[in-house]
C-alpha positions in Angstrom: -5.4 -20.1 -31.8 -4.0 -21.5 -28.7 -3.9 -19.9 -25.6 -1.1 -19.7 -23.3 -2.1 -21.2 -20.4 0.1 -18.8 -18.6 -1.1 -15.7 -20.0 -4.8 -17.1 -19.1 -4.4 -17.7 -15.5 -2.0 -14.3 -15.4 -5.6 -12.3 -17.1 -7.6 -14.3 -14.4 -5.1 -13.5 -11.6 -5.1 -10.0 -12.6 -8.9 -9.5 -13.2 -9.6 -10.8 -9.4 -7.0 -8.8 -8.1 -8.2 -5.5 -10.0 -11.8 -6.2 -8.7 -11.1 -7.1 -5.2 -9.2 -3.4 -5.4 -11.8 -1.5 -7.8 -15.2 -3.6 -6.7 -17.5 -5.3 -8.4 -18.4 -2.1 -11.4 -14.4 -1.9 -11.6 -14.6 -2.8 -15.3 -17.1 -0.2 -16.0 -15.6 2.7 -14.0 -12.0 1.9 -15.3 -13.4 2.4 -19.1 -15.2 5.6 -17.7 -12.4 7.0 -16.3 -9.6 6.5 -18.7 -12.3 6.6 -22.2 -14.5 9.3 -21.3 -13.7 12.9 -23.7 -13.2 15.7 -21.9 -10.3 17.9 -20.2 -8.7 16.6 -16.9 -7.2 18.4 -14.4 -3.6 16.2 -15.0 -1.6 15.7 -18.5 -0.9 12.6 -19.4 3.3 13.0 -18.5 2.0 14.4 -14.9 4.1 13.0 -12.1 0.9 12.4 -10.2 -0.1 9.7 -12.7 3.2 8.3 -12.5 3.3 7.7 -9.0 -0.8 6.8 -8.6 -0.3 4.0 -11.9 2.3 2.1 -10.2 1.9 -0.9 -8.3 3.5 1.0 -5.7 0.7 2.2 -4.6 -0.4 -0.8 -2.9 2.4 -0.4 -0.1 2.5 2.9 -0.1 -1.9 2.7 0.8 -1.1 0.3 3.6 1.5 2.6 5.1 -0.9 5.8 4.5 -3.7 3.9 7.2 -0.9 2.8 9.7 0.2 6.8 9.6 -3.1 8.5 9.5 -4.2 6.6 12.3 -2.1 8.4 14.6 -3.9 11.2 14.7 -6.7 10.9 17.6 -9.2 12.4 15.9 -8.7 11.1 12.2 -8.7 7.2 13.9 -12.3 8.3 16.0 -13.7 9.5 12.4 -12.4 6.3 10.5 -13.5 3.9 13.7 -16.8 5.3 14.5 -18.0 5.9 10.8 -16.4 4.4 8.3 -17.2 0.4 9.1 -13.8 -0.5 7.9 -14.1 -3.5 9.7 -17.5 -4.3 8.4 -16.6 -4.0 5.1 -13.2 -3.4 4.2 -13.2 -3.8 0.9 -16.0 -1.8 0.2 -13.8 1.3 1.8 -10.9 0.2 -0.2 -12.9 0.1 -3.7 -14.4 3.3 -2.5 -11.2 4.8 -2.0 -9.2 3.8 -5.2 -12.3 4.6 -7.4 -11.7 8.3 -6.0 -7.9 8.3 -6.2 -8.4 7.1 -10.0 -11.3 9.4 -10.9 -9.6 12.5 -9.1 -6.3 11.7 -11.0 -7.0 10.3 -14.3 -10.6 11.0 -14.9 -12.5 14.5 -16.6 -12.7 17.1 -14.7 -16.2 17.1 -14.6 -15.9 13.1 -13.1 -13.4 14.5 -10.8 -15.3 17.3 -9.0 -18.0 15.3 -8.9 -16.2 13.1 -6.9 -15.0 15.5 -4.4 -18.4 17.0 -4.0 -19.7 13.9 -3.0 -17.1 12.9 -0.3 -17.3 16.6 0.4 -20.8 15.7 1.5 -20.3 12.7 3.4 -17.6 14.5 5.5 -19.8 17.6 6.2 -22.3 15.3 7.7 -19.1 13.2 10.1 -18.9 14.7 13.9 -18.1 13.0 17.0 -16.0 12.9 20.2 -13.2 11.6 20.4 -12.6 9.0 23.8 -10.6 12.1 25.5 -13.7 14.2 25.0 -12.5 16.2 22.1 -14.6 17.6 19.2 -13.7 16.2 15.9 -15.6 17.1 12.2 -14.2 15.2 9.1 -14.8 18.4 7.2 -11.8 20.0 9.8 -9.2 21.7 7.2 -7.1 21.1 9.2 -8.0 17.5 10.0 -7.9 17.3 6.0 -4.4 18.8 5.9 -3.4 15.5 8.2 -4.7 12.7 5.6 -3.7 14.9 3.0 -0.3 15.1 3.9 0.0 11.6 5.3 -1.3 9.8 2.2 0.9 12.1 -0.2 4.0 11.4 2.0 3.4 7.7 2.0 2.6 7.5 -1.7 5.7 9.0 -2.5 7.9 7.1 -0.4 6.5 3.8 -1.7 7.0 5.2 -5.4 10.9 6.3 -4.6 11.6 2.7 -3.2 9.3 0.6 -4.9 8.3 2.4 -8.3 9.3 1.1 -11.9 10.3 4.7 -12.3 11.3 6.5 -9.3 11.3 10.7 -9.7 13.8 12.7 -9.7 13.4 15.9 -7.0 12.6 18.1 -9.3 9.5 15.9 -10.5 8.9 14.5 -7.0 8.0 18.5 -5.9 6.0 18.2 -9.7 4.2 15.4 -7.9 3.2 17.3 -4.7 2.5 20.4 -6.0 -0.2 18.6 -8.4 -1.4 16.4 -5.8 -1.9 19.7 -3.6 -4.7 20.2 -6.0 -6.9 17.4 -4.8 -5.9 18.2 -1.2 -7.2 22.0 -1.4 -10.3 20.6 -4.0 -11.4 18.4 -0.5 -11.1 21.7 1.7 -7.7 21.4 3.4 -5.6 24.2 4.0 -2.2 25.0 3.9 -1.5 21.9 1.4 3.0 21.8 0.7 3.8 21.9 -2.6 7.2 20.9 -2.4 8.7 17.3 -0.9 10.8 19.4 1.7 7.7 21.2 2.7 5.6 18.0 2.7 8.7 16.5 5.5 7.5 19.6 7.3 4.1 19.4 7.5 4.6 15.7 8.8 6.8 16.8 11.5 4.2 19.5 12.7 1.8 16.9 13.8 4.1 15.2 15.9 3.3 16.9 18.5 -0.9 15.9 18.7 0.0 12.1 17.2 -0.5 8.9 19.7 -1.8 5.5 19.2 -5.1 5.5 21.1 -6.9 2.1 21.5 -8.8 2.8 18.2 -5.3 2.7 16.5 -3.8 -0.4 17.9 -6.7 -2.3 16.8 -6.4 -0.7 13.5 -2.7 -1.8 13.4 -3.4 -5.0 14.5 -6.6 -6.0 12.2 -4.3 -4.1 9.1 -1.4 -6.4 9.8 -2.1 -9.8 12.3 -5.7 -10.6 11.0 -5.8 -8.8 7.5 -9.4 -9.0 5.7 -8.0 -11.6 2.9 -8.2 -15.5 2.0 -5.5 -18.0 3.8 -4.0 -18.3 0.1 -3.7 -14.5 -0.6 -2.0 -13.6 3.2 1.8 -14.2 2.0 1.3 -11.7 -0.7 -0.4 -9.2 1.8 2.0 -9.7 3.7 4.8 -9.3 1.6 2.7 -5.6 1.1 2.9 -5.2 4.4 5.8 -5.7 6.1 7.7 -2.8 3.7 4.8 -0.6 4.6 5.9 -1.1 8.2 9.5 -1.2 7.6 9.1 2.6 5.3 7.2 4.4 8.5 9.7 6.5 10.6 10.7 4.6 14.2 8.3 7.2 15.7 5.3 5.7 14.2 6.5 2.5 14.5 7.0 2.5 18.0 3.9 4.4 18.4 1.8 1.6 17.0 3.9 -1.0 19.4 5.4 -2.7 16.3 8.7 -4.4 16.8 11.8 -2.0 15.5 12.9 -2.8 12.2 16.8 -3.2 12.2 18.8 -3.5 9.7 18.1 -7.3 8.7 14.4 -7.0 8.9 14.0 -3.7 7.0 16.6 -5.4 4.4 14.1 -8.5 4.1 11.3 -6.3 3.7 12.8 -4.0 1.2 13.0 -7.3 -0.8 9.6 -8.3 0.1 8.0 -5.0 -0.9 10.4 -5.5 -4.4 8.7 -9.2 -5.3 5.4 -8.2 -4.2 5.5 -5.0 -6.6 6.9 -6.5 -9.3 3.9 -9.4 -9.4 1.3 -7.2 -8.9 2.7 -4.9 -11.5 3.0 -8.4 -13.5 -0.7 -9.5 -13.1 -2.5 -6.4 -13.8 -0.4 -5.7 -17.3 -1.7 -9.2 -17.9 -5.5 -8.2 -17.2 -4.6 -5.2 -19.1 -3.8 -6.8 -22.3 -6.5 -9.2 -22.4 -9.2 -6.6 -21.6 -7.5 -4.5 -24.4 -7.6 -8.0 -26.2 -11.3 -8.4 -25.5 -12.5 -4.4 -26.5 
């Protein structure tokens, strides 16, 4: 049988971009995760694994570090332990292996999971450049990336989703998320999208762009850690993550404003850039399913 030669560079396509994403043993935890018997803490209709299988997910990631770093003490924990510069990919494999696991994995998988970044975190403590005290097993600390990554997942998935939810399952989709936050030792984790809007605003008054979060920004967006030939399609990732972020955090960061023409070009950006991603990982989909 002949192969489509477009269907074979779409599988190859797909397989680098799923590995760059899930890491080298991405094969082998992806048939772990999704094969492996046993209960999980989601059903399969859950609103959480609507939002976390989209391609969405890829915008909404990029505007979850651009927010999270504006909390002082979350950026000193990130920029004095977790080498993210060093080895960014590694964090990112690290990082979607856990969102996948916690979310689509056995329950047994998934508190294993959070035990073991549990551990890592209990042994994180610094000072920050102002001389403050920071532990990345801080509920409260937790309640910030919690909320900050939930917000920003959800906002990519209402703009950007195959499937956006309705309120109703969008509050479905915090409420179940909650779970992981309160799993990782956060307190005080909203349930509902309206309590979620709140939770943002009630950091407002402790975020700022320190140093260590304007080099973030900058090595996130003007010298991202990918080939020449991939930096359009980051880019086309990127500039809706920037353009979704509330003018607060944009102008926080130093980025230009995003009027009306640019936020309209990067709606359409962040539209294409889904669509192909969501395109090239059915493809590597199919032929793995092709290959089993």
């Amino acid at each position: 049988m002949t192969v489509d030669p477009v269907r074979r560079l779409r599988a190859r396509a797909g397989t680098a971009l799923f590995l760059r994403v899930a890491g080298p043993h991405g094969e082998r935890s992806r048939h772990r995760i999704h094969h492996r018997p046993g209960p999980r803490w989601f059903a399969p209709d859950a609103a959480i694994r609507q939002v976390h299988g989209d391609a969405s997910m890829f915008v909404g990631g990029l505007r979850s570090l651009l927010l999270q770093s504006l909390h002082p003490a979350a950026m000193a924990a990130v920029a004095e332990h977790s080498g993210y510069r060093a080895d960014p990919w590694g964090r990112l494999s690290r990082t979607s292996t856990f969102l996948a696991v916690t979310v689509f994995g056995t329950a047994e998988d998934a508190q294993a999971a959070v035990d073991a970044v549990r551990t890592i975190h209990g042994r994180i403590r610094g000072v920050t450049a102002d001389g403050i005290a920071y532990a990345a097993d801080d509920p409260d600390l937790l309640r910030w990336v919690h909320v900050a990554e939930i917000e920003s997942f959800l906002d990519a998935h209402q703009r950007y989703g195959t499937d956006p939810l309705t309120p109703a399952r969008a509050d479905e989709y915090v409420a179940q998320a909650a779970r992981i936050g309160r799993a990782m030792g956060a307190v005080d984790v909203p349930e509902t999208v309206a309590d979620l809007h709140a939770a943002i605003a009630s950091y407002r008054p402790v975020l700022r762009a320190t140093p260590a979060a304007l080099d973030a920004a900058a090595f996130l967006l003007r010298e991202p850690p990918v080939p020449p030939a991939l930096r359009l399609g980051y880019t086309a990732l990127a500039q809706p993550a920037v353009a979704s972020l509330p003018a607060w955090a944009v102008d926080g960061l130093g980025l230009a404003p995003v009027g009306r023409a640019r936020g309209t070009a990067a709606h359409w950006a962040g539209r294409q850039a889904t669509r192909t991603v969501r395109w090239l990982l059915a493809g590597q989909d199919t032929a793995a399913a092709q290959a089993a």
